[in-house]
C-alpha positions as CSV (number, residue, x, y, z in Angstrom):
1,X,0.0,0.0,0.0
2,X,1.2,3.6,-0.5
3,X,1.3,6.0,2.0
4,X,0.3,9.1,0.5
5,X,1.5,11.0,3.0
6,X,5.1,9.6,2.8
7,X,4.8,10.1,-1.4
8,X,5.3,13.7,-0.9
9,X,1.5,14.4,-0.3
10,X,-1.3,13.7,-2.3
11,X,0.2,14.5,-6.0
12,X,3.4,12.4,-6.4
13,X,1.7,9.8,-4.7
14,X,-0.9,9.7,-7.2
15,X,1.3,10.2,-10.1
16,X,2.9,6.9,-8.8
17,X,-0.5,5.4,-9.0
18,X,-0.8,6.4,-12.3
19,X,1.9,4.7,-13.9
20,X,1.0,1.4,-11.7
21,X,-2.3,1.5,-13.3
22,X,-1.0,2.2,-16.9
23,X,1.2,-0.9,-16.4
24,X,-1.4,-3.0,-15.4
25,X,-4.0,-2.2,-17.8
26,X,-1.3,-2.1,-20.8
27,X,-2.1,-5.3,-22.3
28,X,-5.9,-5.6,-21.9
29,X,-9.0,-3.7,-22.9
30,X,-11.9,-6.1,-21.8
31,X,-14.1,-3.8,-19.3
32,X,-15.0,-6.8,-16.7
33,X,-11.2,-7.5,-16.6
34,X,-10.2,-4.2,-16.0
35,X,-12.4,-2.7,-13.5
36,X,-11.9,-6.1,-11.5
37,X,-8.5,-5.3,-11.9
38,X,-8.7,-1.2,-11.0
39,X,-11.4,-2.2,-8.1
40,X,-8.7,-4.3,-6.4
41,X,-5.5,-1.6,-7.4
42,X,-7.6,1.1,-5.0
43,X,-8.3,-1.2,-2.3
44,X,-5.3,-2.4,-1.9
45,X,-3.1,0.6,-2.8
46,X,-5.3,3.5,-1.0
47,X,-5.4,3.7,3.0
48,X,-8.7,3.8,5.0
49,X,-11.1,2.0,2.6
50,X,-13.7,-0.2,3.3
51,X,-15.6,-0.8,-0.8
52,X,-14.0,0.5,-4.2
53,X,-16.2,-0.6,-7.3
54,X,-18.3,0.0,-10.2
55,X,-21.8,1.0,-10.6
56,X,-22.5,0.6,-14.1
57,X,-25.1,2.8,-16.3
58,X,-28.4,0.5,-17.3
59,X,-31.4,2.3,-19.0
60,X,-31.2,5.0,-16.6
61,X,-30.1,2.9,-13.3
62,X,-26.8,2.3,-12.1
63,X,-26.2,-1.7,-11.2
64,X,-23.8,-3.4,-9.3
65,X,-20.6,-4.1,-11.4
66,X,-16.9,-5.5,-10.5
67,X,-15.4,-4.3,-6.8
68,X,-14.0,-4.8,-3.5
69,X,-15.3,-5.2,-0.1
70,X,-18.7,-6.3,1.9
71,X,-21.9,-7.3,-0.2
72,X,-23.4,-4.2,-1.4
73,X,-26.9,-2.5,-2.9
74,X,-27.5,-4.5,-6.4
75,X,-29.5,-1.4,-7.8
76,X,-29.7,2.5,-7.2
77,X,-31.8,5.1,-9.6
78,X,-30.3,7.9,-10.9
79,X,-30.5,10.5,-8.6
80,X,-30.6,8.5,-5.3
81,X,-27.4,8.6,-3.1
82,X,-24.3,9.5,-3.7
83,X,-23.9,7.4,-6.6
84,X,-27.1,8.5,-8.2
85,X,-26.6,12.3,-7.8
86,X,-23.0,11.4,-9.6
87,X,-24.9,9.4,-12.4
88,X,-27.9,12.1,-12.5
89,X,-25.1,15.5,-12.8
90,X,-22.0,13.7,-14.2
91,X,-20.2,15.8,-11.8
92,X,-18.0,14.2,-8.8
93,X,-19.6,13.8,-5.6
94,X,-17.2,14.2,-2.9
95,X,-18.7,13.7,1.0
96,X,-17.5,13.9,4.1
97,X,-20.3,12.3,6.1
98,X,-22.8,10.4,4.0
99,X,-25.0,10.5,6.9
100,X,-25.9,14.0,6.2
101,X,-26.6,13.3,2.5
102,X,-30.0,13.7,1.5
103,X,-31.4,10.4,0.1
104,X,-28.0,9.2,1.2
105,X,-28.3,4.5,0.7
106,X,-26.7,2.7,3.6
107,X,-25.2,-0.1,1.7
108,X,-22.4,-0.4,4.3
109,X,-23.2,0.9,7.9
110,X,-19.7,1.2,8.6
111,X,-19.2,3.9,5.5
112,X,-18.7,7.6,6.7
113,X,-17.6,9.3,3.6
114,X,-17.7,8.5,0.0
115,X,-16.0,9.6,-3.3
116,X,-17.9,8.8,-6.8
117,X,-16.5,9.7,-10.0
118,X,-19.1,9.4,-12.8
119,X,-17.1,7.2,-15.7
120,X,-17.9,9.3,-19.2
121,X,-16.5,8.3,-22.2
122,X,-17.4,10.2,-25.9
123,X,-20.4,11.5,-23.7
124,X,-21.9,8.5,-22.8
125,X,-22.2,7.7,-18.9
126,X,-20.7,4.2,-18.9
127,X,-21.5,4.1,-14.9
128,X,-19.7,5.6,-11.5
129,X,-16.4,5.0,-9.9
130,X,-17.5,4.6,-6.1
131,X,-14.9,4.6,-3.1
132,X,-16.3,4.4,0.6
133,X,-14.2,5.1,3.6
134,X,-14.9,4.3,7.6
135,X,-13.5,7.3,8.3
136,X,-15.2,10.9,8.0
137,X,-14.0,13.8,5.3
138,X,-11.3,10.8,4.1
139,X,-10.7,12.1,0.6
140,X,-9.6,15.3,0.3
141,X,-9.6,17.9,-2.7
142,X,-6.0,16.4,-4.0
143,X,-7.4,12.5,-4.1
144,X,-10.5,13.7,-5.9
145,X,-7.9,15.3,-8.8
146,X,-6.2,11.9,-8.3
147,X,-8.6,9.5,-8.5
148,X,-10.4,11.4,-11.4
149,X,-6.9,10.7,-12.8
150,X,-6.6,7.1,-12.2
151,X,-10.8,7.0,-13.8
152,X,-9.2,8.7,-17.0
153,X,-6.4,6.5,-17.3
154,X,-9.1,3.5,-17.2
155,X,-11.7,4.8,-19.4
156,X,-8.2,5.3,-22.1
157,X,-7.0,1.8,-21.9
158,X,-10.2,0.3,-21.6
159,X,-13.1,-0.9,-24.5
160,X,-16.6,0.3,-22.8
């Protein structure tokens, strides 16, 4: 795992991540594989996570795709959560205690904070990058920027 701290704060640290991920998704382009593969890269590599996945776009409805961590909700409408108001604005969602978030979906009870990137490629929403965390305010403005970096680096290398 790397401390993003000890990486020189948050930017090195994610520029490391970056060319981890580019080597790892060099040689494929199948989706499944490579959001298993990216779902289990940000668990294991990011501190203070307790679910990193995909929630992928269906008529309108984000469902359950490839991830990491406890059991989770199968099906959310766009617009509900934090996942839905990513899918529903295409704009990152980043909370600090998604226990104050209207409409907010208790998949996990042991999530405080959340970070959802909507995944858009050549304007279509392919689905939502969702990262909980135990802890409250976890992810800052600097891992937003990075793991909006990481999602780009995926959505390049991979066919969707």
């Amino acid at each position: 795992m790397i401390d993003l701290q000890q990486a020189g704060a948050g930017r090195s640290g994610y520029a490391l991540l970056a060319a981890q991920l580019e080597s790892l998704l060099a040689d494929e382009r199948d989706f499944i594989a490579n959001s298993a593969q990216f779902s289990a890269f940000l668990f294991s590599e990011l501190p203070d996570l307790n679910w990193a996945g995909f929630y992928l776009n269906r008529d309108e409805e984000l469902v359950l795709g490839p991830f990491q961590g406890k059991v989770a909700c199968v099906r959310i409408p766009f617009g509900r959560g934090v996942c839905g108001a990513a899918a529903r604005t295409r704009e990152t969602q980043r909370v600090e205690d998604v226990h104050a978030f209207p409409g907010h979906i208790a998949c996990d009870s042991a999530s405080n904070s959340e970070l959802v990137v909507p995944l858009v490629k050549e304007g279509r929403l392919i689905g939502v990058l969702d990262l909980d965390s135990p802890k409250l305010a976890r992810f800052s403005e600097e891992d937003q920027a990075g793991i909006e970096q990481l999602a780009a680096i995926f959505l390049r290398l991979t066919d969707c």
